[in-house]
C-alpha positions as CSV (number, residue, x, y, z in Angstrom):
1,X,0.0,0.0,0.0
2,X,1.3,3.4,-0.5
3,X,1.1,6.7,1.5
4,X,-1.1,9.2,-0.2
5,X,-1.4,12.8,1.1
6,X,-4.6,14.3,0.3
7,X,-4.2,18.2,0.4
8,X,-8.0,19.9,0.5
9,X,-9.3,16.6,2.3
10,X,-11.9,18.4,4.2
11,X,-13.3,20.1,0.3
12,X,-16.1,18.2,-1.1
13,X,-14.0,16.9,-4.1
14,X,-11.2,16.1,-1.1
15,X,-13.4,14.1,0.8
16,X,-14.2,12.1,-2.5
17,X,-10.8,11.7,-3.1
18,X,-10.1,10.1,0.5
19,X,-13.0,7.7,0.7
20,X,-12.3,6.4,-3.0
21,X,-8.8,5.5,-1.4
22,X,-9.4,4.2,1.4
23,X,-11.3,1.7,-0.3
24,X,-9.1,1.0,-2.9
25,X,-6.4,-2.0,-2.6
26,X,-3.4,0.2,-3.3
27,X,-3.4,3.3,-1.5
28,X,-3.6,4.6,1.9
29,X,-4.8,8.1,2.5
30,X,-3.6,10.5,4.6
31,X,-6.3,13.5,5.2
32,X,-4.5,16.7,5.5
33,X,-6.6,19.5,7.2
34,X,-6.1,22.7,8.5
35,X,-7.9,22.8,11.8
36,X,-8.0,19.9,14.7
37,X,-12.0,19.7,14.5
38,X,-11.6,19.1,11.0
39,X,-10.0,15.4,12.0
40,X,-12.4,14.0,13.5
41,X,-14.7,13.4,10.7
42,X,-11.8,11.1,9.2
43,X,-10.6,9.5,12.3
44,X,-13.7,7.9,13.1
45,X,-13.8,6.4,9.8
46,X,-10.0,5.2,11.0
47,X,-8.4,7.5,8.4
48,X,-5.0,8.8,9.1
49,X,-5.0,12.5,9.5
50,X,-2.0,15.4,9.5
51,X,-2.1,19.2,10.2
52,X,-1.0,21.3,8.0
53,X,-1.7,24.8,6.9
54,X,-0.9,25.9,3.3
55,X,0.4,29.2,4.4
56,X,2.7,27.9,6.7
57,X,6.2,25.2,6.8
58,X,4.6,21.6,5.0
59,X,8.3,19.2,5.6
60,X,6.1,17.6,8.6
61,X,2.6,16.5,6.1
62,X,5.1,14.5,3.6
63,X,7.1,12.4,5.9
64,X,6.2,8.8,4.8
65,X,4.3,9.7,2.2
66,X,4.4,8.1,-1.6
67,X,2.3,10.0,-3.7
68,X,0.5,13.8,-3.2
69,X,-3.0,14.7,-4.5
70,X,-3.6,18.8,-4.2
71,X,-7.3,19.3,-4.5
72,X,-7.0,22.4,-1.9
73,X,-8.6,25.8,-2.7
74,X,-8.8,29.0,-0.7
75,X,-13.0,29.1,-2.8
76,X,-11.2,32.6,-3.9
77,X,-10.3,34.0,-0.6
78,X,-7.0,33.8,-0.7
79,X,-5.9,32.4,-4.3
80,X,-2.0,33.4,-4.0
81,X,-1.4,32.7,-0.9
82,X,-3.5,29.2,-1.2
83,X,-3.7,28.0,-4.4
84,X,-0.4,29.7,-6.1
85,X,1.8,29.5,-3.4
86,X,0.6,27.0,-1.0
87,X,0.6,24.5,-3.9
88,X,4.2,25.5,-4.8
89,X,5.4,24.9,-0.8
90,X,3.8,21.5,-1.2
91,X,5.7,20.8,-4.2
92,X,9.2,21.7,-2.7
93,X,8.3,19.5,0.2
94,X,7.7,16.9,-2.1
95,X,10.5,17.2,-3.8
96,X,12.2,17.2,-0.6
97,X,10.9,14.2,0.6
98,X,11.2,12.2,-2.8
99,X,7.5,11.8,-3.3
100,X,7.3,9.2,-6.4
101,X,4.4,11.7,-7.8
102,X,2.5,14.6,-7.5
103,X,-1.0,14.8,-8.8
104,X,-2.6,18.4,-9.2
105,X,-6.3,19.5,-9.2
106,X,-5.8,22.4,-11.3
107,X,-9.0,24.3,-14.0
108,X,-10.1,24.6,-17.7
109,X,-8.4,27.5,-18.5
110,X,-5.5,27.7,-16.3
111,X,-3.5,27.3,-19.9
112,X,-4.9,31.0,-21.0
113,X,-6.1,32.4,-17.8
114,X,-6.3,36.2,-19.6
115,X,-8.9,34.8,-21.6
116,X,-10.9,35.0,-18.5
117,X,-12.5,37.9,-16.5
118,X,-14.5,36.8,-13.5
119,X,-11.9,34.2,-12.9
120,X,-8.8,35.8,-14.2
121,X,-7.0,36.3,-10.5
122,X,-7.8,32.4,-9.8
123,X,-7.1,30.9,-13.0
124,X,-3.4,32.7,-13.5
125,X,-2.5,31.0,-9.3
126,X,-3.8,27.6,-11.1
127,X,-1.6,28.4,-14.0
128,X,1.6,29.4,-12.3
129,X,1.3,26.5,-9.8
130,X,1.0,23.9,-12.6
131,X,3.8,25.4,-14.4
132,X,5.9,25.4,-11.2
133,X,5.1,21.6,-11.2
134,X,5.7,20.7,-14.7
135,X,9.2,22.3,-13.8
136,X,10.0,20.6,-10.8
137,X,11.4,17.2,-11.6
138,X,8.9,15.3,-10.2
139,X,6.7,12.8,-11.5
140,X,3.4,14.7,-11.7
141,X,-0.5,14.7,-13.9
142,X,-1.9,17.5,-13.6
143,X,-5.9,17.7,-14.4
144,X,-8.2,20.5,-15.3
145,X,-11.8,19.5,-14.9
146,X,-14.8,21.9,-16.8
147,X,-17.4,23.1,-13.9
148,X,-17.8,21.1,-11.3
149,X,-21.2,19.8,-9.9
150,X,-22.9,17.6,-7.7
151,X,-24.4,15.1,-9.3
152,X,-23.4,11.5,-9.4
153,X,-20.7,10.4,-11.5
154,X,-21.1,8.0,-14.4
155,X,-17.7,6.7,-14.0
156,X,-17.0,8.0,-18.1
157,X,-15.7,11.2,-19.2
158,X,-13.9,13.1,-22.3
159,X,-10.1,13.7,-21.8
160,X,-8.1,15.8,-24.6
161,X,-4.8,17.4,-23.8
162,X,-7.1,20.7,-24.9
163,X,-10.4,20.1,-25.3
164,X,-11.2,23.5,-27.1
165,X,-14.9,23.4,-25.8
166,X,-16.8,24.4,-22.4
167,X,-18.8,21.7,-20.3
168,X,-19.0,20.3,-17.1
169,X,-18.4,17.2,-14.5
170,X,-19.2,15.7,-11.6
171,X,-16.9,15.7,-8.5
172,X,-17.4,12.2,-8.7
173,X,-15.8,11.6,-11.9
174,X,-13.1,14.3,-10.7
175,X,-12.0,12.0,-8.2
176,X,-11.7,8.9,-9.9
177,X,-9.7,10.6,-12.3
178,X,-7.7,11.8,-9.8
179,X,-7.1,8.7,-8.0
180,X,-6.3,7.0,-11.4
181,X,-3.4,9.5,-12.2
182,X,-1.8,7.9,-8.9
183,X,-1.1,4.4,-10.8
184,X,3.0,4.3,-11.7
185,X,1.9,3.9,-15.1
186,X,-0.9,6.4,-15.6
187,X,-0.6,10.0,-17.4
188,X,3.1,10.5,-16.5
189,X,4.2,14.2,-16.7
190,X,0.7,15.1,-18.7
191,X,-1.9,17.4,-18.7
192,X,-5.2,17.2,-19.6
193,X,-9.1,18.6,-19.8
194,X,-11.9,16.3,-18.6
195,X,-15.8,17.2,-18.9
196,X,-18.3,14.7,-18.7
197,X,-18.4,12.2,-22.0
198,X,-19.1,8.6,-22.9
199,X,-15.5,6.7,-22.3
200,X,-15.1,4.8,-19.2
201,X,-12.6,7.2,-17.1
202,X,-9.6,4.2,-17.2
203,X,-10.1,3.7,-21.2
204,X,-9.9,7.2,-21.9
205,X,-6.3,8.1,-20.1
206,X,-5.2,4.8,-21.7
207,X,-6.1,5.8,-24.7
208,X,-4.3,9.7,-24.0
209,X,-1.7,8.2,-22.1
């Protein structure tokens, strides 16, 4: 089993993310949260927890730890601090700690983030984190989902490098994305667009891969 850090575990994708591995016959999640009331939730479900707080030193949330997701987000309070550089701190702790791979929960349109006005701020923090990433000599996939919603996920999306078209997906289908990125052999060093489609979520990084 390995040692996955989940940053943004207590998010509503995070929490996907965590229960979808801890059920899962390879990976071990470790839920990292900000605050101590935010632990018990996972403990009680005996889910390994670690404080850490974006903003601050991470060396102690990587210790053990084989693979990172980063699913955090500040929900545009705080998108530097948060998602730009609190994503990059994470990397060099990685980095540090020889993490075998980094997985990033980045945004449709974090490639051209000017082409965006309500989100602009947001989507140039997602841009500059990925691109930190891709530059860090780590194994990493980084994955930019269309809108996110609520529904339940059909276990089948539609994955393109650039998928030059608007639509959305459920957190659902986020997550099992995500968690599939964490396999040794899946979507090494890429980057791609997912929005809901009709290819089963395994087929279509295959066939991308």
């Amino acid at each position: 089993m390995e040692n996955v850090l989940v940053a943004g575990a207590n998010g509503t994708t995070g929490k996907k993310i965590v229960n979808l591995l801890k059920s899962s016959q390879y990976f071990e999640p470790i839920a990292m949260v900000r605050k101590e009331e935010q632990q018990e939730q996972f403990k009680k479900d005996n889910i390994k927890t670690v404080l850490g707080d974006l903003e601050k030193d991470l060396s102690h949330t990587v210790e053990n730890i084989d693979k990172v997701v980063f699913a955090a987000g500040s929900g545009g309070k705080k998108v530097v601090e948060v998602d730009q550089e609190g994503a990059k701190s994470l990397i060099d702790a990685s980095k540090q700690a020889h993490v075998k791979k980094f997985v990033m929960l980045s945004s449709m349109g974090a490639d051209n983030p000017e082409e965006s006005d309500e989100l602009k701020q947001y989507l140039e923090a997602k841009h500059n984190a990925d691109e930190y990433l891709k530059s860090a000599n780590i194994m990493y996939t980084i994955v930019r989902p269309g809108s996110l919603t609520n529904d339940s996920g059909t276990g089948k999306i539609e994955l393109e490098h650039k998928l030059n078209k608007r639509g959305s997906i459920t957190r659902d289908d986020v997550a099992q994305t995500l968690v599939r990125s964490l396999h040794d052999d899946a979507a090494i060093n890429r980057t791609f667009e997912i929005i809901e489609g009709d290819t089963l979520i395994a087929k279509a990084m295959d066939a991308n891969s």
